[in-house]
VOFIFI-255203 format. One line per field, with one value per residue (C-alpha): x, z, y; residue number from 0; residue in one letter. Coordinates in steps of 0.05 Angstrom, whole numbers. Each point is the difference from the previous one (the first is absolute). Layout:
N
c1 c(X:...)
c3 c(Z:...)
c2 c(Y:...)
num c(NUM:...)
residu c(A:...)
This chain:
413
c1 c(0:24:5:-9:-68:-28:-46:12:-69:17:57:4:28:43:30:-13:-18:-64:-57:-38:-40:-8:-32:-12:4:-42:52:-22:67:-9:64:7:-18:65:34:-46:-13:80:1:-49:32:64:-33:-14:-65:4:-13:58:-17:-42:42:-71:-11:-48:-65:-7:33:-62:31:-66:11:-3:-33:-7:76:7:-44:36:61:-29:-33:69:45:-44:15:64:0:42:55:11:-51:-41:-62:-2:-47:-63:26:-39:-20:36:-28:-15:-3:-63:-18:62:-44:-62:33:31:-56:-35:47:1:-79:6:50:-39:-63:41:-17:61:-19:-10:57:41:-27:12:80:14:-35:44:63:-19:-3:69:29:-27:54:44:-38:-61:43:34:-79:-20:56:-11:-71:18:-9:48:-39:-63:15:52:-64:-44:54:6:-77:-1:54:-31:-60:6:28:-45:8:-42:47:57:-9:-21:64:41:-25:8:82:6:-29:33:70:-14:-2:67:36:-70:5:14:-68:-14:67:-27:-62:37:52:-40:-13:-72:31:62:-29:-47:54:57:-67:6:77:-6:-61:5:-28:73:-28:-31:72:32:-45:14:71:-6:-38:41:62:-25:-22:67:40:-52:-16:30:38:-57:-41:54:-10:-66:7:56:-49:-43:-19:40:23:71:-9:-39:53:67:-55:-15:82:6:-45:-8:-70:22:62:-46:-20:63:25:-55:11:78:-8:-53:47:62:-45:-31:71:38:-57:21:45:-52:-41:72:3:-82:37:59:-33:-46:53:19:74:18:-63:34:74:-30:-37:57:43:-29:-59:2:25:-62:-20:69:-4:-63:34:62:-51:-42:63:37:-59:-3:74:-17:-20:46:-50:11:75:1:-43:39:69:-20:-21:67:-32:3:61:19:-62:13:67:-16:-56:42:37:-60:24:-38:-71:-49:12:81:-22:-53:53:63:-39:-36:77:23:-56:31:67:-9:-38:47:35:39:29:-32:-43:52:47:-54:-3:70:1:-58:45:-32:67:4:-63:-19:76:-28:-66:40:43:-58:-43:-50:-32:-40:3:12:72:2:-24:54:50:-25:6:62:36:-35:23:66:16:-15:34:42:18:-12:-79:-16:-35:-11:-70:-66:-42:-65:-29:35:-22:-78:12:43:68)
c3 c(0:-13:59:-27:-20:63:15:74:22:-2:37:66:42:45:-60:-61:-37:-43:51:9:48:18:69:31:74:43:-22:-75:-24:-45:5:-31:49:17:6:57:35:6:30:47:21:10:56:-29:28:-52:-72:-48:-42:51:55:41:61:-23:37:-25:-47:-43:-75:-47:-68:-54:-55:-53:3:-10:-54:-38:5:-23:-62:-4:-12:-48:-35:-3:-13:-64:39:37:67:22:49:63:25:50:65:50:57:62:57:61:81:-2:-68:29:80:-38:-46:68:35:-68:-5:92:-3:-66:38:58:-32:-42:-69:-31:-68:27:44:-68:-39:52:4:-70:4:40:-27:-67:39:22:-68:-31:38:56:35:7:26:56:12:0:47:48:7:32:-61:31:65:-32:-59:47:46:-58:-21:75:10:-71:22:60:-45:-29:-71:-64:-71:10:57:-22:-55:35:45:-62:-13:74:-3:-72:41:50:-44:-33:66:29:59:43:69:67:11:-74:20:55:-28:-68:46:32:-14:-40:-44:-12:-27:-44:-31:-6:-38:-50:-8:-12:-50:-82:2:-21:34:52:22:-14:53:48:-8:7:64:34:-15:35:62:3:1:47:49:69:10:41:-67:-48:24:1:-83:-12:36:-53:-34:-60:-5:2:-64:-32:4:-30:-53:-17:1:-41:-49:-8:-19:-5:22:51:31:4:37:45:11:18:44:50:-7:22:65:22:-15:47:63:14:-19:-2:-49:-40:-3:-20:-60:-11:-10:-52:-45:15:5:-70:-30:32:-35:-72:16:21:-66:-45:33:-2:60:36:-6:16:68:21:-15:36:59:5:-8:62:32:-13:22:68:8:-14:-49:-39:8:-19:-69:-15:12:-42:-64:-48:-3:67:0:-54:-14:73:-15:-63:33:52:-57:10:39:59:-22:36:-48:25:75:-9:-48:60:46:-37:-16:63:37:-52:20:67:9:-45:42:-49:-31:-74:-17:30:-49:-60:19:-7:-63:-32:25:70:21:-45:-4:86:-5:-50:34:66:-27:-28:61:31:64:63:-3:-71:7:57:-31:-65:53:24:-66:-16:65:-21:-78:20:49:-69:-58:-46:-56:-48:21:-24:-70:-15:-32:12:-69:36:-76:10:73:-6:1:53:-5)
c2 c(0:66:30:71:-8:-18:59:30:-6:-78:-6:-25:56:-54:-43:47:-55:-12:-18:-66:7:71:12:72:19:41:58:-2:-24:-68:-60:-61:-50:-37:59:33:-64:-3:68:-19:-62:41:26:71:43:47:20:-4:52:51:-22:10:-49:-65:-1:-61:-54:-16:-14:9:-14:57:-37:58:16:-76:-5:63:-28:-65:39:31:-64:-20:53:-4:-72:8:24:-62:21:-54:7:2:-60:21:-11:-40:24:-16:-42:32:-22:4:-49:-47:0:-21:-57:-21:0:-42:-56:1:-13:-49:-45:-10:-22:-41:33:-21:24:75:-3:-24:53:58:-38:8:76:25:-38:34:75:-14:-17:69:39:6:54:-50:-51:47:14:-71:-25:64:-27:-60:-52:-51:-8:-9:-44:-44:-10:-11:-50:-29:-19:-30:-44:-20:-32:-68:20:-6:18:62:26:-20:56:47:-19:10:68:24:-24:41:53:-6:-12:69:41:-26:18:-12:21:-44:-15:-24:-47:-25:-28:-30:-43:-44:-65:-4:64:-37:-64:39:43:-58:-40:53:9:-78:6:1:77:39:77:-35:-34:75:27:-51:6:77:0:-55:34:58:-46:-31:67:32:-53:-8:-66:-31:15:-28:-62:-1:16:-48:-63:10:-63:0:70:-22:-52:53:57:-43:-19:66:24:-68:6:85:20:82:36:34:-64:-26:62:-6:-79:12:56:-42:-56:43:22:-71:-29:57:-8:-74:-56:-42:36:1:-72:-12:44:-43:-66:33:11:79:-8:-31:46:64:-21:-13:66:32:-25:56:45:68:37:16:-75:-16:45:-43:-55:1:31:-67:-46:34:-8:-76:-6:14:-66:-64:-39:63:-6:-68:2:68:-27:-61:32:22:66:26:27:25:38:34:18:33:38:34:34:59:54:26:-15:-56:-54:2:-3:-61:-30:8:-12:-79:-14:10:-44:-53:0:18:-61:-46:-40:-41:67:-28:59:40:-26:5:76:10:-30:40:68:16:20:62:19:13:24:53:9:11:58:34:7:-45:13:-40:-66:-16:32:-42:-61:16:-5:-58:-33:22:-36:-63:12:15:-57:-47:47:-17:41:-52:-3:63:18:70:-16:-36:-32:-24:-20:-74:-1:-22:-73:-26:-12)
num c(0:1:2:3:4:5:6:7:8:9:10:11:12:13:14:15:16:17:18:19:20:21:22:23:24:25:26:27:28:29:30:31:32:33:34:35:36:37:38:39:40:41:42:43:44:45:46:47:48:49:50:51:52:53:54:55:56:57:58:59:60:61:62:63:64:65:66:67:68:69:70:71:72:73:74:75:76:77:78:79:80:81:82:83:84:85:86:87:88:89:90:91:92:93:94:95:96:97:98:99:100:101:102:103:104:105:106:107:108:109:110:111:112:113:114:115:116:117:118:119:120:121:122:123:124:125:126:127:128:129:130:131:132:133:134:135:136:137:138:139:140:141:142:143:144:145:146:147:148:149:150:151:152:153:154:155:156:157:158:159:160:161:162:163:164:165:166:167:168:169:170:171:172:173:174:175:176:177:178:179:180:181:182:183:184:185:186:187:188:189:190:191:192:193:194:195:196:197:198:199:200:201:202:203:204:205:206:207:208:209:210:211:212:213:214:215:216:217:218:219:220:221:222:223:224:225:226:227:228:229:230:231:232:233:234:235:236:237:238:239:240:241:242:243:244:245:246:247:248:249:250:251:252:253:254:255:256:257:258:259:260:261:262:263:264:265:266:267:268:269:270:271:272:273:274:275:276:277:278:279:280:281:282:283:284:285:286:287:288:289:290:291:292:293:294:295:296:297:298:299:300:301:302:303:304:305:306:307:308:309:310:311:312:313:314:315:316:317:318:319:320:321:322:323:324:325:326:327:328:329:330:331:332:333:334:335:336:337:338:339:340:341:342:343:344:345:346:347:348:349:350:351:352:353:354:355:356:357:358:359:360:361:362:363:364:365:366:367:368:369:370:371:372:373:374:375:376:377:378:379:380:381:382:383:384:385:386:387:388:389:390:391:392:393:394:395:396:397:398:399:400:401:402:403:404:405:406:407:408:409:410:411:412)
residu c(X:X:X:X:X:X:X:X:X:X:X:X:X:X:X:X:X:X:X:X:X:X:X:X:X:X:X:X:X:X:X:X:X:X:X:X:X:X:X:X:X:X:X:X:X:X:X:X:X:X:X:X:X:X:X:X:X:X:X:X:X:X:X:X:X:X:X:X:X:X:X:X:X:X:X:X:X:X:X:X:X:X:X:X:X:X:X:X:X:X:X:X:X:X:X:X:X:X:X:X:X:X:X:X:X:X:X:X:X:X:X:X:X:X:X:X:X:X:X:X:X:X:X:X:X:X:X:X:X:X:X:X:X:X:X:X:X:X:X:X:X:X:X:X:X:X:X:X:X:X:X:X:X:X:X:X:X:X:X:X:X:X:X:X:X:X:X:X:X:X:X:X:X:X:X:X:X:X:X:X:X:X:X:X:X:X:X:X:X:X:X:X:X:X:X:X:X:X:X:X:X:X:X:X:X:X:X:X:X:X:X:X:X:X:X:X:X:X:X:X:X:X:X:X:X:X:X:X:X:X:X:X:X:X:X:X:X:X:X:X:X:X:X:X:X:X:X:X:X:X:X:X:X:X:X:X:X:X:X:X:X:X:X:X:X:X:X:X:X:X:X:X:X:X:X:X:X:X:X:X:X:X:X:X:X:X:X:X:X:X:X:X:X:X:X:X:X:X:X:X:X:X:X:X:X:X:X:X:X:X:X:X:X:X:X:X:X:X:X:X:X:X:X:X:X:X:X:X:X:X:X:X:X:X:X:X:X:X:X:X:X:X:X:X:X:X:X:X:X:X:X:X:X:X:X:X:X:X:X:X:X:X:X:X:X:X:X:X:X:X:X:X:X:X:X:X:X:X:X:X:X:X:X:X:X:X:X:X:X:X:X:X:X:X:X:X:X:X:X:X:X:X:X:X:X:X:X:X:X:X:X:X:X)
């Protein structure tokens, strides 16, 4: 667009850019919306232009000014301008109290097609824009739909429900972080089964939304609740299935990160992990991910070497060390703590010196000597240290390679 042609009277005053959904304040003085809602948010009590105190905050929208400039890009369509689309109009507290209240009365006398209906209403009001999400959440969404979602599950579950079930999690999926109340309700034990049933089920959104939501029970929970959410009846299985076998990057992001919290709240919960599979999975992951996968990783497989089934399958597999030592090459970043710190478990742990050996022969030695000189604090300098007493007690100059090639490493040796 030509930015010269835009005519004043259609600029927002904040941005100076070509209004799309102009709104006027009690002052007179019309704004895009975004721009004025920003403002607001900012904390500021005044008008930008007038610089006069706000009585009041009330946004209303100026639809002739929209409508002209409308009328306006079409006119200059041959110059490249394209409409502006109608805006919708934003929810407000008051339409998101009502729907609330709606799906509240629905639930309890069980009319499950209403209460689905008013679920995938308000879902849909979110999606239009980020201002009616911030309104929706503020209403307090979460508590109602996790309660909604709570007496469902206390019910014997039917086909009817059970969609109506699905709806409420997509909801409730949508409106993420909920609050500690909504938390509350969703780890318990009826909630639990209900929403593992549907990570488990053939429905691919449906297992999205119940891997969104239990990764945000698993990093919100208290430990007293973490175990509560890693008892669930086949939660474990259904979590290494879903890293296994990815259904979307976003679900597998969601999948790892409740795995790295269940496996750091107990060694027990670590090994449930270990004899489903997670420590060669994590390795082959590990291989060739990208690094935000690789982070999560290397998160969840220090977290299964806490415990000494998890020491035993890692130390086993021909990738294991090598793949460690080539991930500590990172320089001060999380994926070069989690990958010191799984290494050093390893050899801390190897009595027979044999992975110690294997680590100076994939170039452990020069690597920590590197990371060491280049600053690393806490514990993982402390743990570098560590591992280079134990390397060096074993080295011999004729161990060391400068290089790692993990491409011939998949199959053992």
């Amino acid at each position: 667009m030509a930015e010269q042609l835009i005519p004043a009277a259609f600029r927002c005053p904040i941005s100076l850019d070509l209004m799309k959904d102009p709104v006027t304040l009690h002052t007179g003085i019309t704004y895009d919306r975004r721009s004025i809602e920003a403002w607001l948010e900012l904390g500021n009590l005044t008008c930008p232009v007038t610089k006069q105190a706000l009585e009041n905050e009330d946004l209303v929208p100026n639809h002739s000014i929209r409508r002209m400039i409308q009328d306006w890009c079409v006119a200059n369509r041959s110059l490249g301008i394209e409409r502006i689309p109608t805006p919708r109009i934003p929810v407000t507290p008051t339409q998101v109290s009502d729907l609330l209240s709606e799906i509240s009365v629905a639930c309890r006398r069980g009319d499950n097609a209403r209460c689905r209906e008013l679920a995938r209403k308000i879902k849909a009001l979110g999606r239009e824009s980020e201002r009616n999400r911030r309104c929706i959440i503020s209403g307090g969404t979460g508590r109602v739909l996790s309660n909604c979602f709570s007496e469902l599950a206390g019910k014997s579950l039917q086909n009817p429900r059970a969609g109506v079930m699905d709806e409420i999690l997509a909801a409730l999926a949508a409106f993420l972080p909920l609050d500690e109340g909504s938390y509350l309700q969703l780890a318990s034990p009826k909630p639990l089964d209900s929403i593992v049933s549907v990570l488990k089920s053939a429905d691919l959104e449906g297992r999205l939304n119940a891997a969104l939501v239990l990764k945000e029970l698993a990093s919100s929970s208290p430990p007293d609740r973490i175990e509560v959410v890693a008892g669930t009846d086949g939660l474990i299985e259904a979590l290494v299935k879903l890293i296994e076998k990815p259904i979307s990057p976003r679900a597998t992001n969601a999948s790892m990160v409740t795995a790295f919290y269940l496996v750091a709240s107990s060694e027990r919960i670590a090994a449930r992990f270990v004899e489903m599979g997670i420590v060669s999975l994590l390795l082959e992951i590990l291989v060739d991910s990208e690094k935000s996968m690789c982070e999560k990783a290397l998160g969840v497989l220090d977290g299964v070497l806490s415990c000494s089934r998890g020491r035993e399958m890692a130390s086993a597999h021909s990738l294991a060390v090598p793949v460690l030592v080539k991930k500590t090459s990172r320089v001060a970043d999380m994926e070069t703590e989690f990958a010191v710190s799984a290494l050093w478990k390893l050899c801390k742990n190897d009595d027979e010196g044999e992975r110690v050996v294997e680590a100076l022969q994939a170039g452990a030695f020069q690597k920590l000597l590197l990371l060491l000189q280049v600053g690393c604090k806490g514990t993982t300098k402390e743990k570098v240290s560590d591992l280079l007493k134990l390397l060096n007690r074993k080295k011999r100059s004729s161990d060391c390679i400068e290089t790692v090639d993990l491409r011939g490493l998949k199959r053992s040796f």
